[in-house]
MARKEDREN-271297 format. One record per residue: residue number from 1; residue in one letter; z, x negated, y negated of N, C-alpha, C, O in turn. Coordinates in steps of 0.02 Angstrom, whole numbers, always signed. Each point is the difference from the previous one (the first is absolute). Example, Ala and Ser with C-alpha at 12.3 -4.5 7.8 and 13.67 -1.06 7.14 Angstrom:
# MARKEDREN-271297
[1,"a",[+390,-660,+284],[+0,+45,-59],[+0,-45,-60],[+33,-52,+1]],
[2,"s",[-69,+70,-54],[+3,-42,-59],[+37,+39,-55],[+8,-25,-55]],
This chain:
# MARKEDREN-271297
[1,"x",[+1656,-2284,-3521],[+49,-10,-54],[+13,+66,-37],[+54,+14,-26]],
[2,"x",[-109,+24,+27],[+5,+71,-37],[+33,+46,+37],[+24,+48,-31]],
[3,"x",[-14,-52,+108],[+12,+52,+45],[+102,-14,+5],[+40,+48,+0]],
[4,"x",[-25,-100,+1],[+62,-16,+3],[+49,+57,-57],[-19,+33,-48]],
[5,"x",[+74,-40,+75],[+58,+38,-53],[+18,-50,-52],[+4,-61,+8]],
[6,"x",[+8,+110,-82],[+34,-44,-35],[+39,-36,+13],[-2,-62,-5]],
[7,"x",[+58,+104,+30],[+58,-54,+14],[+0,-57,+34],[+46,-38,-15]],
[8,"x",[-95,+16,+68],[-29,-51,+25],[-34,-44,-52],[-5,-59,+17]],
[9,"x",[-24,+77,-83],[-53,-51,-30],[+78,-30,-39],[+11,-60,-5]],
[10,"x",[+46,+123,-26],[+33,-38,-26],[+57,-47,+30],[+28,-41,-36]],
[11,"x",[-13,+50,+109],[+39,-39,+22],[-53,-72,+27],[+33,-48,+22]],
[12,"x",[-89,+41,-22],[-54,-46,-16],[+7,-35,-43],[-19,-57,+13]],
[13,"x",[+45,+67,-82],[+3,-45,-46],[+47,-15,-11],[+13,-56,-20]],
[14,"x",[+49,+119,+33],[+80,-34,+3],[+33,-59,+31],[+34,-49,-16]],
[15,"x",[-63,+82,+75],[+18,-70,+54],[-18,-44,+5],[+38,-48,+11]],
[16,"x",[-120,+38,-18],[-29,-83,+7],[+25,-31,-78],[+17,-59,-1]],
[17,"x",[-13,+102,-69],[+34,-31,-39],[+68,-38,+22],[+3,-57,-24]],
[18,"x",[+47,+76,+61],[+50,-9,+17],[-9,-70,+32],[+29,-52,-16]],
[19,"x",[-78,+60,+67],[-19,-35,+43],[-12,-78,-28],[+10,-55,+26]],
[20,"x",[-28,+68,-68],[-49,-53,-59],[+49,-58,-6],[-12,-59,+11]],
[21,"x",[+90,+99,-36],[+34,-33,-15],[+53,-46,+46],[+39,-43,-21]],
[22,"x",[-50,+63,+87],[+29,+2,+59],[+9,-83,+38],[+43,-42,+14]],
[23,"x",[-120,+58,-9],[-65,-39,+39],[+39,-83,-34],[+3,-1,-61]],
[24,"x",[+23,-56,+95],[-3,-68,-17],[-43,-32,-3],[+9,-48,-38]],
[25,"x",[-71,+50,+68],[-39,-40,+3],[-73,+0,-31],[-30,+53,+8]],
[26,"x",[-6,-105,-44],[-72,+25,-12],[-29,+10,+59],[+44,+30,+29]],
[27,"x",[-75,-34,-3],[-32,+21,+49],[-5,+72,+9],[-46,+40,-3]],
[28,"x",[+108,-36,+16],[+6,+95,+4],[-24,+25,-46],[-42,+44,+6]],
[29,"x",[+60,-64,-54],[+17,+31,-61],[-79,+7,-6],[-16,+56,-22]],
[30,"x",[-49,-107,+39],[-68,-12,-5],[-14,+81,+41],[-25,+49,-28]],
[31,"x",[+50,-52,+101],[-23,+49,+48],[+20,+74,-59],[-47,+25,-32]],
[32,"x",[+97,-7,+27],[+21,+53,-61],[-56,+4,-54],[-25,+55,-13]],
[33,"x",[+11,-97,-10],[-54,+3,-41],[-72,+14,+7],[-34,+19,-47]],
[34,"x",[+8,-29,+114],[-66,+32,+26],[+15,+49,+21],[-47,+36,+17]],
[35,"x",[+106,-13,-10],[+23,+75,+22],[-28,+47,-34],[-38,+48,+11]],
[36,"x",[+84,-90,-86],[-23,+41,-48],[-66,+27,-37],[-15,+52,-28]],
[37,"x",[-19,-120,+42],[-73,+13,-25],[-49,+47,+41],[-41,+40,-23]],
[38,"x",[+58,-59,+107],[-14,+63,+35],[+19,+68,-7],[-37,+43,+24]],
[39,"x",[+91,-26,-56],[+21,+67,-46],[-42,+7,-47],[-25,+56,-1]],
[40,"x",[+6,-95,-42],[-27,+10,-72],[-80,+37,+41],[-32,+50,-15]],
[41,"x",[+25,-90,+56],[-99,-1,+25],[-4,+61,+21],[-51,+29,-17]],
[42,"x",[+110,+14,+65],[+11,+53,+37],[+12,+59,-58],[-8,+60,+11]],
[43,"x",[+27,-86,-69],[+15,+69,-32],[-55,-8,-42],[+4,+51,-34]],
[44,"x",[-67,-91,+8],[-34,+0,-18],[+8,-20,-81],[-30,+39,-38]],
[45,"x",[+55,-80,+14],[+14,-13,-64],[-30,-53,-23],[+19,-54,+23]],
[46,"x",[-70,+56,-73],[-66,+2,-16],[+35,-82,-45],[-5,+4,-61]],
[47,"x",[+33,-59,+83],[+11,-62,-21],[-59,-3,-29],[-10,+40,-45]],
[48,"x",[-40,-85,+62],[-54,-29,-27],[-49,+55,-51],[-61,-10,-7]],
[49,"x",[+95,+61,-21],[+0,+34,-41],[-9,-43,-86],[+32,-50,-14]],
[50,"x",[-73,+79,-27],[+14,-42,-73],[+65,-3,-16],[+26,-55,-14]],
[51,"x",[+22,+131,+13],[+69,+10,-27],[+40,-33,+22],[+43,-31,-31]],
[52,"x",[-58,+37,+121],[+49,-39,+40],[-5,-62,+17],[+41,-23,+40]],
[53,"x",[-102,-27,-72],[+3,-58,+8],[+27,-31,-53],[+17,-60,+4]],
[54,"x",[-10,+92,-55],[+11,-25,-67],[+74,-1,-2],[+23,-45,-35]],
[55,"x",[+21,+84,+66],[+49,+14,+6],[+43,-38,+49],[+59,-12,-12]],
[56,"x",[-101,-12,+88],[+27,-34,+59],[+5,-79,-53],[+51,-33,-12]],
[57,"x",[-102,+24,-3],[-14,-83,-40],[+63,-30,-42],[+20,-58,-6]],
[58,"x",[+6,+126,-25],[+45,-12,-57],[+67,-11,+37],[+50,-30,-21]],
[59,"x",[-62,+63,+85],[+88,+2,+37],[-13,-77,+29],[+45,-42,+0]],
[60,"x",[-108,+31,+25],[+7,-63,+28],[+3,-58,-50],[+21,-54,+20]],
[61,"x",[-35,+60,-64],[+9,-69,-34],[+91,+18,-14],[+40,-37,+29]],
[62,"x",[-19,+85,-65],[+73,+2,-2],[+45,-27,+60],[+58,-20,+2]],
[63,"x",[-97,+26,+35],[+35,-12,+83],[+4,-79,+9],[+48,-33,+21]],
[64,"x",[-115,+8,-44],[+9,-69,-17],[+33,-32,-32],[+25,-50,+25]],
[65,"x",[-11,+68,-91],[+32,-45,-49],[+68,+24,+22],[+36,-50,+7]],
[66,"x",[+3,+116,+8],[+52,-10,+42],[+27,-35,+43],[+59,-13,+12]],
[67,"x",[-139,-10,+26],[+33,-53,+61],[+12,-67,-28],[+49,-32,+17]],
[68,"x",[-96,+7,-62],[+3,-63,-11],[+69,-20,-52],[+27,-55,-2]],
[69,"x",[-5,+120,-39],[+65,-12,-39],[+61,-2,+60],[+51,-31,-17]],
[70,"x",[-51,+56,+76],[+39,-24,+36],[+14,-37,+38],[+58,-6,+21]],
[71,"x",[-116,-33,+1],[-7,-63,+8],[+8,-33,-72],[+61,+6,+7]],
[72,"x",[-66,-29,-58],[-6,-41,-61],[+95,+5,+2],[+32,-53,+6]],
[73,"x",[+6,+120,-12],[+61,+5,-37],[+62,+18,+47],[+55,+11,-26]],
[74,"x",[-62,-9,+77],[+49,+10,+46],[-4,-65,+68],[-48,-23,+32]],
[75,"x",[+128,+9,-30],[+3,-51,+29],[+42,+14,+66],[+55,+28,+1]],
[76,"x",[-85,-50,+46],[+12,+2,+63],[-17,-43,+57],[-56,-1,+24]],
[77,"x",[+113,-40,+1],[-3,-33,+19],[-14,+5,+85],[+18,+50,+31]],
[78,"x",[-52,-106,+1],[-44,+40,+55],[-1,-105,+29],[+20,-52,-25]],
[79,"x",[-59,+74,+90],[-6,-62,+61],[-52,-48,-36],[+12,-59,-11]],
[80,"x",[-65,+87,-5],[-60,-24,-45],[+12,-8,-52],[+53,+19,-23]],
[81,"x",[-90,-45,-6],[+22,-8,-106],[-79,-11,-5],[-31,-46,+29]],
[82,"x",[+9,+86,-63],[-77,+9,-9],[-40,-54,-75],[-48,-37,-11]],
[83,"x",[+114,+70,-25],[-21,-22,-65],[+78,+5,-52],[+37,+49,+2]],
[84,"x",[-23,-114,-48],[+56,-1,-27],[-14,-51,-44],[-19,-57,+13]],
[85,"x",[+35,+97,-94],[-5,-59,-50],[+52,+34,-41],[+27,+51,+19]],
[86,"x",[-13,-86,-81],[+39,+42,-46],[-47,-30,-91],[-19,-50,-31]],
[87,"x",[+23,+115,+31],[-8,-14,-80],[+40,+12,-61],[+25,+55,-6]],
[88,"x",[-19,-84,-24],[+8,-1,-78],[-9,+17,-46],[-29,-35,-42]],
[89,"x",[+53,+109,+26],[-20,+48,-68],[+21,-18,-58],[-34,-9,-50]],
[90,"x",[+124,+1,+57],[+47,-19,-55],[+44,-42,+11],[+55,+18,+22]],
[91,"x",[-68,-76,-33],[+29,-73,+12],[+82,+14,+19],[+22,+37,-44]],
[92,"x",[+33,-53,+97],[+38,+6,+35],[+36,+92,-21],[+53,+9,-30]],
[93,"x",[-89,+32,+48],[+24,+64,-41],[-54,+52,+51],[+19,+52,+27]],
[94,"x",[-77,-75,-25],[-44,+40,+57],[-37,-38,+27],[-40,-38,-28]],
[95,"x",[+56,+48,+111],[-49,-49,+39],[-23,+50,+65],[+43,+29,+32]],
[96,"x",[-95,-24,-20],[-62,+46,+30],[+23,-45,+84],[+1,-61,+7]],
[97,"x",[+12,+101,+34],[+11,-26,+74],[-34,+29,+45],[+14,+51,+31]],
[98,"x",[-77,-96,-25],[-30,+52,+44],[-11,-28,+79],[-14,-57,+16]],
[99,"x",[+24,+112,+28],[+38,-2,+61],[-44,+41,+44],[+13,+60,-1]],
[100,"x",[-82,-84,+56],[-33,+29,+25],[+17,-31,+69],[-17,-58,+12]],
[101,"x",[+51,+95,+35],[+4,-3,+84],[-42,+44,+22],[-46,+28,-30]],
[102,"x",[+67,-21,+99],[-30,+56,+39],[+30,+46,-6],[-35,+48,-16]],
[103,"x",[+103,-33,+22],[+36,+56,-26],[-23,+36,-45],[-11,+59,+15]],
[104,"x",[-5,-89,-101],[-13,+5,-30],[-104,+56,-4],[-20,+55,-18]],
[105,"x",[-9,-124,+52],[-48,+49,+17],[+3,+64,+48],[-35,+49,-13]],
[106,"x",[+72,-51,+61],[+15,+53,+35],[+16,+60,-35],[-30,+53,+10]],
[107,"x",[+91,-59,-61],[+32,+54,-18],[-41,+52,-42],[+2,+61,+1]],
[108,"x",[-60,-126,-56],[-43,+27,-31],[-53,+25,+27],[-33,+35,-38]],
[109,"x",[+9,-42,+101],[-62,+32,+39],[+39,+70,+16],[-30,+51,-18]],
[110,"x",[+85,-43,+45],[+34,+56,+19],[+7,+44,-55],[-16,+59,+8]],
[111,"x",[+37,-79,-63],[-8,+48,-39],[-69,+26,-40],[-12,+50,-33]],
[112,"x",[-19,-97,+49],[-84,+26,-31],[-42,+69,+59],[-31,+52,-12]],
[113,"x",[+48,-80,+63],[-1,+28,+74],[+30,+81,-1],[-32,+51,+12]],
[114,"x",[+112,-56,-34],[-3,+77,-2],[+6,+33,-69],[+32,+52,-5]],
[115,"x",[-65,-85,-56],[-31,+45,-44],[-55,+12,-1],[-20,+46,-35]],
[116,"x",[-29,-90,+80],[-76,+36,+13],[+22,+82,+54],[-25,+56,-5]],
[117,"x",[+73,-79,+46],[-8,+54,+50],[+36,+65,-17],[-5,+49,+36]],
[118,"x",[+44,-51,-95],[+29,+48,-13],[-53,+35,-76],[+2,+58,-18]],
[119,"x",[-37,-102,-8],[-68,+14,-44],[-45,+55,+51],[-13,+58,-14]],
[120,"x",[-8,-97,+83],[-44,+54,+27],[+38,+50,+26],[-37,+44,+21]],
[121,"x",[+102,-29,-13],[+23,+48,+34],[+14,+66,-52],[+9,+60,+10]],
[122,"x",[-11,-106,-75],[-10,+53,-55],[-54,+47,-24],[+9,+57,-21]],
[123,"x",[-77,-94,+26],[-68,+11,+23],[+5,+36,+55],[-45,+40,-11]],
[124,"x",[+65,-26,+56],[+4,+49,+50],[+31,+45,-16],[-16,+56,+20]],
[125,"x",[+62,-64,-53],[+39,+66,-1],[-20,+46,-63],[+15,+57,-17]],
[126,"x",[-57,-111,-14],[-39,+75,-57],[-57,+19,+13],[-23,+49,-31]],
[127,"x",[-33,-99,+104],[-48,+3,-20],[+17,+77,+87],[-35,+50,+6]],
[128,"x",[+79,-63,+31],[+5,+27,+70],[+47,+59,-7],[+3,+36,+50]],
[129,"x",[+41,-15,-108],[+58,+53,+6],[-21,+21,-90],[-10,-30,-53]],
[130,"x",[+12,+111,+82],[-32,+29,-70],[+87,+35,-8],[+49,-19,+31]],
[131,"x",[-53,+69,-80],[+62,+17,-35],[+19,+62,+57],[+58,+18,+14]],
[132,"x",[-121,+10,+15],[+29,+58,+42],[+18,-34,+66],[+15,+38,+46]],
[133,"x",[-14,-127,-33],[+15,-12,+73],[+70,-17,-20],[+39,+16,+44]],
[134,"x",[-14,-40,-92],[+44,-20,-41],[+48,+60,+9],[+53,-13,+28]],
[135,"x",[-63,+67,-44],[+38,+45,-10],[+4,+41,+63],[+37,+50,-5]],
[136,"x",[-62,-58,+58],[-13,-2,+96],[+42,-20,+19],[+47,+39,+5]],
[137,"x",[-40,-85,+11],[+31,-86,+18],[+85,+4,-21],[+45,-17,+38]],
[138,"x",[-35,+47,-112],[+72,+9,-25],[+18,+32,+34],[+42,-15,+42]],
[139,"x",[-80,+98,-51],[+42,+63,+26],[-10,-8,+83],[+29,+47,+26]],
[140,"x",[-55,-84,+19],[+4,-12,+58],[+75,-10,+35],[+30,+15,+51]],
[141,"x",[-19,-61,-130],[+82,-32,+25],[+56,+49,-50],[+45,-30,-29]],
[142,"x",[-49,+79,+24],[+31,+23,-39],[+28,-3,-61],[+51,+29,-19]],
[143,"x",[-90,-67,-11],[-5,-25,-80],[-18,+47,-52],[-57,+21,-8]],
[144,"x",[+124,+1,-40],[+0,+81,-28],[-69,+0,-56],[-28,-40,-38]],
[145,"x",[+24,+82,+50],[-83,+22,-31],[+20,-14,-69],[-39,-42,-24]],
[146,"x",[+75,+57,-9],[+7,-13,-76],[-19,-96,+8],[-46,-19,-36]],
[147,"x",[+67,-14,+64],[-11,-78,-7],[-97,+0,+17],[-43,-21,-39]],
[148,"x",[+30,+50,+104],[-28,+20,-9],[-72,-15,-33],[-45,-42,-5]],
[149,"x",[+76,+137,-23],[-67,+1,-64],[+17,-36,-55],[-35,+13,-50]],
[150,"x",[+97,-71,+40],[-17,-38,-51],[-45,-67,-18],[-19,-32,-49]],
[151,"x",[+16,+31,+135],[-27,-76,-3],[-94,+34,+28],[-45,-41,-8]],
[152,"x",[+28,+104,+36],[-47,+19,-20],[-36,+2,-67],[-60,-12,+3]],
[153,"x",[+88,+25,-68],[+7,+5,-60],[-22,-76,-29],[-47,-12,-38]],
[154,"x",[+88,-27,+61],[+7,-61,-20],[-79,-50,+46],[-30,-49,-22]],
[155,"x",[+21,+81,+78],[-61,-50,+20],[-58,+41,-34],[-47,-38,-12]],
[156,"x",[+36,+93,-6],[-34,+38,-31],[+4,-17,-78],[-50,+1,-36]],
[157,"x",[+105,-15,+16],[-15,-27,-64],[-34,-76,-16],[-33,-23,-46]],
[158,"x",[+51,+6,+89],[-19,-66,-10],[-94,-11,+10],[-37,-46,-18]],
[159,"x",[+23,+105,+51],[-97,+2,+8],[-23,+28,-73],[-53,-16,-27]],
[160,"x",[+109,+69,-3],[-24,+29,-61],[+11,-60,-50],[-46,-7,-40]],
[161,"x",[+98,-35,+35],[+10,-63,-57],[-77,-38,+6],[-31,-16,-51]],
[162,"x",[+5,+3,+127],[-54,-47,-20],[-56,+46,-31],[-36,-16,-47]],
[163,"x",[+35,+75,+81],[-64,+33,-22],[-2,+6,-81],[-49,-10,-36]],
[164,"x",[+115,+29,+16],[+9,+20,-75],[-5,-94,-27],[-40,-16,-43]],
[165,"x",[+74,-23,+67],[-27,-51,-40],[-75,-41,+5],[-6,-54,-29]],
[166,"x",[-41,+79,+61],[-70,-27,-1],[-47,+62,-59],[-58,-11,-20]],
[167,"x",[+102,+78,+0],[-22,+48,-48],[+1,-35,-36],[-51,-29,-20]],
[168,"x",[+129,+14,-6],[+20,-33,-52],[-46,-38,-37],[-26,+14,-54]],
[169,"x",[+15,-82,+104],[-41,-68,-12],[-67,+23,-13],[-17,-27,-53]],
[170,"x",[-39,+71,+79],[-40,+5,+16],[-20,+55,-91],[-53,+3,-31]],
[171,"x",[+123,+34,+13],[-9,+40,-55],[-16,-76,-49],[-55,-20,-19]],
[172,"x",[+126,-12,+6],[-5,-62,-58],[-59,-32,-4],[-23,-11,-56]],
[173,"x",[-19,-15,+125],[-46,-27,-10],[-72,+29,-21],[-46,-37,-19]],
[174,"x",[+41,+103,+24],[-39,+38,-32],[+10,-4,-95],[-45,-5,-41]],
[175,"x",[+99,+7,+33],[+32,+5,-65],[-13,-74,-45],[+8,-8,-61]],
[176,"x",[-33,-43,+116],[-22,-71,-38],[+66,-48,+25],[+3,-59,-19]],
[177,"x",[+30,+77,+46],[+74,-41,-3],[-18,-52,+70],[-10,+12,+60]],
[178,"x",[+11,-70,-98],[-14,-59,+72],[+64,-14,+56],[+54,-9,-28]],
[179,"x",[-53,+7,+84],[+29,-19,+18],[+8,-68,+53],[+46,-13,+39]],
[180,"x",[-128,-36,-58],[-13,-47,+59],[-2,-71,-74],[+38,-48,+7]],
[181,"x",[-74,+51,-55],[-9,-35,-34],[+28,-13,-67],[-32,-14,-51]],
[182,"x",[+109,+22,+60],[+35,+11,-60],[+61,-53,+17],[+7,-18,+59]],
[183,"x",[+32,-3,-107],[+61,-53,+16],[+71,+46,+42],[+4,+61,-1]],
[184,"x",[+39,-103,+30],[+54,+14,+52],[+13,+34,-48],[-28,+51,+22]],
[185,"x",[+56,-27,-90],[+31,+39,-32],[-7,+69,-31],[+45,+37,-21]],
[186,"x",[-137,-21,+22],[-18,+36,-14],[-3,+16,+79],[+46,+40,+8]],
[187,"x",[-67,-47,+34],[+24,+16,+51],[+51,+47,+47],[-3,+43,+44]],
[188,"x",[+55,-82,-83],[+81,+35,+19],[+9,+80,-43],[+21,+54,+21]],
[189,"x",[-43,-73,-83],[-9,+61,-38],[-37,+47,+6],[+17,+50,-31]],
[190,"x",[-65,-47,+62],[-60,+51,+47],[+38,+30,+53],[+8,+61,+2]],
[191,"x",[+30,-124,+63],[+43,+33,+44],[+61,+34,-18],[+35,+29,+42]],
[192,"x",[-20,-31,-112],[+57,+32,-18],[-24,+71,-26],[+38,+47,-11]],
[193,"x",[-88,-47,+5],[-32,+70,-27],[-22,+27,+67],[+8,+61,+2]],
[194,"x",[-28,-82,+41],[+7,+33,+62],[+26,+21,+30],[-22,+44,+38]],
[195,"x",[+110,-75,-39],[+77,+0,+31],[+7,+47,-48],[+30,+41,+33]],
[196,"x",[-35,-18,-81],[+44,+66,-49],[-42,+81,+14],[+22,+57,+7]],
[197,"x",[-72,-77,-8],[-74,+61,+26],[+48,+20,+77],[+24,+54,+18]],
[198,"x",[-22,-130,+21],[+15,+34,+81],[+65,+28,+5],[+10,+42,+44]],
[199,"x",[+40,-61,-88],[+75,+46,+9],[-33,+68,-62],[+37,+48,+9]],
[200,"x",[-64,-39,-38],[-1,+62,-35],[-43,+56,+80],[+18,+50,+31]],
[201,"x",[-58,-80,-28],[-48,+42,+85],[+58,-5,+41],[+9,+47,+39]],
[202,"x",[+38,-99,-39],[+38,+1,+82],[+55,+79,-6],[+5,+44,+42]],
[203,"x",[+31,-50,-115],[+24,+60,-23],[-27,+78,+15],[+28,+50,+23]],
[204,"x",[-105,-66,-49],[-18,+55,-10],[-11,+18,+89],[+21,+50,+28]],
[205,"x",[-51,-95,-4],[-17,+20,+96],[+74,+10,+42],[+1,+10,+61]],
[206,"x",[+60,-14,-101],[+57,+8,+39],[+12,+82,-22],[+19,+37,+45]],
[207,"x",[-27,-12,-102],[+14,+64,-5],[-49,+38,+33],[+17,+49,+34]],
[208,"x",[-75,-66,-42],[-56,+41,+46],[+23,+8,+75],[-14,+55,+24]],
[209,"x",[+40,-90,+9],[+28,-24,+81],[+64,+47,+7],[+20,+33,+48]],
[210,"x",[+9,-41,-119],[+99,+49,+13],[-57,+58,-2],[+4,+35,+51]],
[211,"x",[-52,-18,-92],[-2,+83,-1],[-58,+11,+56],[-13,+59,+16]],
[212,"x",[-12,-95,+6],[-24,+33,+68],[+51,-9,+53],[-5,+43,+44]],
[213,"x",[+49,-81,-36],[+35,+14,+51],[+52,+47,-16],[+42,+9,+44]],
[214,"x",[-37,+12,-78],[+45,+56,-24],[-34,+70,-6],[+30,+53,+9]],
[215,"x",[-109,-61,-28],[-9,+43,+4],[-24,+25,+118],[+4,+59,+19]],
[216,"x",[-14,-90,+8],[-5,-1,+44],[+71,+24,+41],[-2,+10,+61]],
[217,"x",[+42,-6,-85],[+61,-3,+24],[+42,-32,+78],[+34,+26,+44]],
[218,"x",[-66,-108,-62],[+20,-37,+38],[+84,-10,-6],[+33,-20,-48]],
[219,"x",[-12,+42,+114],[+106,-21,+30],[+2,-74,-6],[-24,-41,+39]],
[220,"x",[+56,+31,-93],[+22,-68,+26],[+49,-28,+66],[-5,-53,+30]],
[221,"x",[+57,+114,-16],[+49,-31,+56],[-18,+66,+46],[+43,+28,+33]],
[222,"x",[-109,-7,-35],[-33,+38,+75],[-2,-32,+68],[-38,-45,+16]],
[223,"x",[+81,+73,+23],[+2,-38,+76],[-66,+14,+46],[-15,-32,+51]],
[224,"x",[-27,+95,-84],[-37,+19,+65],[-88,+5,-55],[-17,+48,-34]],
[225,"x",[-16,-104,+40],[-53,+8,-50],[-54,+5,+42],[+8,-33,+51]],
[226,"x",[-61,+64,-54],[-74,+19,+51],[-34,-72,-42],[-3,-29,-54]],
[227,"x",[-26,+25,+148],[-37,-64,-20],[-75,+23,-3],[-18,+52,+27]],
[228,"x",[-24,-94,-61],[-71,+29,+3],[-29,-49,+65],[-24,+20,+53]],
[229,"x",[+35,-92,-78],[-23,-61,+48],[+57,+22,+42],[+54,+26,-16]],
[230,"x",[-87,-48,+95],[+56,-34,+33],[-31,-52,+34],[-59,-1,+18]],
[231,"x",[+109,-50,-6],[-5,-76,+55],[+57,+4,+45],[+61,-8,-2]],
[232,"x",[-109,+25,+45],[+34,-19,+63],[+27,-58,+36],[-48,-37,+6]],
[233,"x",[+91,+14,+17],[+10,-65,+54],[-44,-12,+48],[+6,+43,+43]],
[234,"x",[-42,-76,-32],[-37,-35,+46],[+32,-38,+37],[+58,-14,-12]],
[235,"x",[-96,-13,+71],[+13,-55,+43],[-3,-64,-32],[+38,-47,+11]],
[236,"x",[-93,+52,-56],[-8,-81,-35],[+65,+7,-63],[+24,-52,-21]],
[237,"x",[-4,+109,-2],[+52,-19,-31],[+74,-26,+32],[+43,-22,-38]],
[238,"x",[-34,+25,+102],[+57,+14,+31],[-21,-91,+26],[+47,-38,+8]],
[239,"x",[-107,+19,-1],[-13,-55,+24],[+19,-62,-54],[+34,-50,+15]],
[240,"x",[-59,+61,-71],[-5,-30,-68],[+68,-26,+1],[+12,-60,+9]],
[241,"x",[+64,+140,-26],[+39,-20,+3],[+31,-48,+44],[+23,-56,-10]],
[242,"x",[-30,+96,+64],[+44,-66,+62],[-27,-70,-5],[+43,-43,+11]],
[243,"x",[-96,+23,-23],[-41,-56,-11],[+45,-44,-60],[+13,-59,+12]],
[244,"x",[+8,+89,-73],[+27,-18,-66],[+75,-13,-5],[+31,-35,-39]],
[245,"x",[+0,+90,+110],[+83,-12,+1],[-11,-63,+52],[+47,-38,+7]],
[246,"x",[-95,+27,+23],[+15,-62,+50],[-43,-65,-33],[-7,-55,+26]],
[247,"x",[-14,+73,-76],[-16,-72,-48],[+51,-8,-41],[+9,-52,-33]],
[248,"x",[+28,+104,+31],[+51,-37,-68],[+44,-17,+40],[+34,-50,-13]],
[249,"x",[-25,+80,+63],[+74,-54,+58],[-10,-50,+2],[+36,-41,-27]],
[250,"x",[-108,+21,+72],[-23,-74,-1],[-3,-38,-67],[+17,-59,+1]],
[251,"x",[-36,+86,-55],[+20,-51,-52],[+64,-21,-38],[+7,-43,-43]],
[252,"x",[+33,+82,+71],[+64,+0,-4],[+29,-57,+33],[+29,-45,-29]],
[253,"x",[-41,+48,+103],[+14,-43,+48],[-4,-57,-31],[+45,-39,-14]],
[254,"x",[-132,+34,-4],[-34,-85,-10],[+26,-20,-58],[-1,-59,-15]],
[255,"x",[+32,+114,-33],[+47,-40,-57],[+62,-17,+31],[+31,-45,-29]],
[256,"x",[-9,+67,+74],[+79,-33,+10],[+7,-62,+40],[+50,-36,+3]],
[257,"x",[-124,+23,+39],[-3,-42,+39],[-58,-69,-53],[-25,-52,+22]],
[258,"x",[+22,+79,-85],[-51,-38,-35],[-58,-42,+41],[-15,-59,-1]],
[259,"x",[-18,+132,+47],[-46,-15,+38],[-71,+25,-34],[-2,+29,-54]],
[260,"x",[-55,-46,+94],[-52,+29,-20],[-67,+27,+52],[-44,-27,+33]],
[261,"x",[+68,+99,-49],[-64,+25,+64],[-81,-24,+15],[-41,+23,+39]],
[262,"x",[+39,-67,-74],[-102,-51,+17],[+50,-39,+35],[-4,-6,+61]],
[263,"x",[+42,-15,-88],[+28,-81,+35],[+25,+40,+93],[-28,-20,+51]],
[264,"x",[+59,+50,-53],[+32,+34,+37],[-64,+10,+58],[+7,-23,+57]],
[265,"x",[-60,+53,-75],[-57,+18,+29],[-22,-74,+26],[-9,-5,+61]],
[266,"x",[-2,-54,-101],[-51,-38,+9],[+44,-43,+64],[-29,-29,+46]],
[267,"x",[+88,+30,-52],[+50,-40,+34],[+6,+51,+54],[+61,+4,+7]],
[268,"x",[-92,+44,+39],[+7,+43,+50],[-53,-2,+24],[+4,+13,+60]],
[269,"x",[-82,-28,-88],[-55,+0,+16],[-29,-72,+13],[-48,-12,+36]],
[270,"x",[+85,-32,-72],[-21,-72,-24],[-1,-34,+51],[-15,-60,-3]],
């Protein structure tokens, strides 16, 4: 995973994102998803981590109550009828229709389906592409260096926001200021003293950045820049790709034919 070209890790997440959305069927959409977790295992991203479990837990319960509000509030009518009552909020003025088919469950597994897989593909792409593969991967395709070094800047800022906001927290709580055992409001007012601290630092770390790159005398619209890294093309990159332009055809296909490649498989082998 380390030896590959950028531009391969990022057309990795472009495309099977794409892909995500492609795909008709659960099933697939299941196979896509151990894909993904086999990415996560391969790039080594430390899930069962304290930070990162605390963090996976919170997406999954969100993921839940997403699913179940679309099953509860969207109605769609389907071959099965699972579950159907109506209730009574506000006597002939609001009446609650609730409408559970298979459709219904279908649509909502599908969409729970590719926000887990586009969750881990995000996890990959911060825990598997650093800012210098990022900025590889662009100028590979001729993507002008000023864009660039902005979005270098920008994934780089975003490591300095957390670092500067665990100072932050870590200063207040030295200082006596609670932040676990106090009400939602004192609360908000702690994070608001944190949010004014982090744009006064975000200010101050943006002028520090103009005057080293200025003083460095980085070209913004320089056509010919010396590289220090280089990544080469490989075989496994050239493989990766062709592998990714001929999965997105096929899922292309199986959307127009609202087919599904397990089914497809099991009905050839079966």
């Amino acid at each position: 995973m380390t030896k590959i070209h950028p531009f391969t890790k990022l057309n990795l997440v472009f495309w099977l994102s794409i892909i995500a959305f492609i795909l008709p069927n659960i099933y697939d959409l299941l196979i896509l998803l151990i894909f993904d977790i086999i990415l996560i295992i391969l790039s080594r991203v430390p899930l069962f981590s304290k930070g990162f479990r605390k963090f996976v837990i919170i997406f999954l319960l969100a993921n839940i109550s997403i699913f179940i509000a679309w099953l509860l509030f969207s109605t769609r009518p389907g071959n099965v009828i699972l579950f159907e009552t109506s209730i009574t909020i506000i006597p002939d003025k609001w009446i609650w229709h609730i409408l559970i088919t298979d459709q219904t469950l279908f649509y909502a597994l599908s969409i729970s389906l590719r926000t887990i897989i586009m969750f881990f593909l995000m996890l990959f792409f911060f825990a598997a592409i650093s800012d210098r593969d990022l900025i590889h991967g662009l100028r590979s395709i001729k993507v002008p260096f000023a864009i660039c070094l902005m979005m270098s800047l920008t994934f780089r800022g975003l490591s300095i926001f957390t670092q500067e906001y665990s100072i932050v927290r870590d200063a207040m709580k030295t200082r006596g200021v609670e932040f676990d055992k106090v009400s939602i409001i004192k609360k908000i007012k702690n994070f608001i003293s944190i949010f004014i601290t982090l744009i006064v630092l975000m200010f101050k770390r943006t002028e520090e950045m103009e005057a080293s790159i200025e003083a460095r005398g980085i070209p913004f619209r320089s056509k010919r820049r010396t590289i220090y890294h280089y990544y080469p093309f490989r075989k496994i990159d050239y493989t990766i790709l062709c592998v990714l332009f001929l999965f997105l055809s096929f899922s292309i296909y199986l959307r127009i034919i609202n087919g599904s490649f397990i089914l497809m498989i099991i009905h050839l082998f079966g």
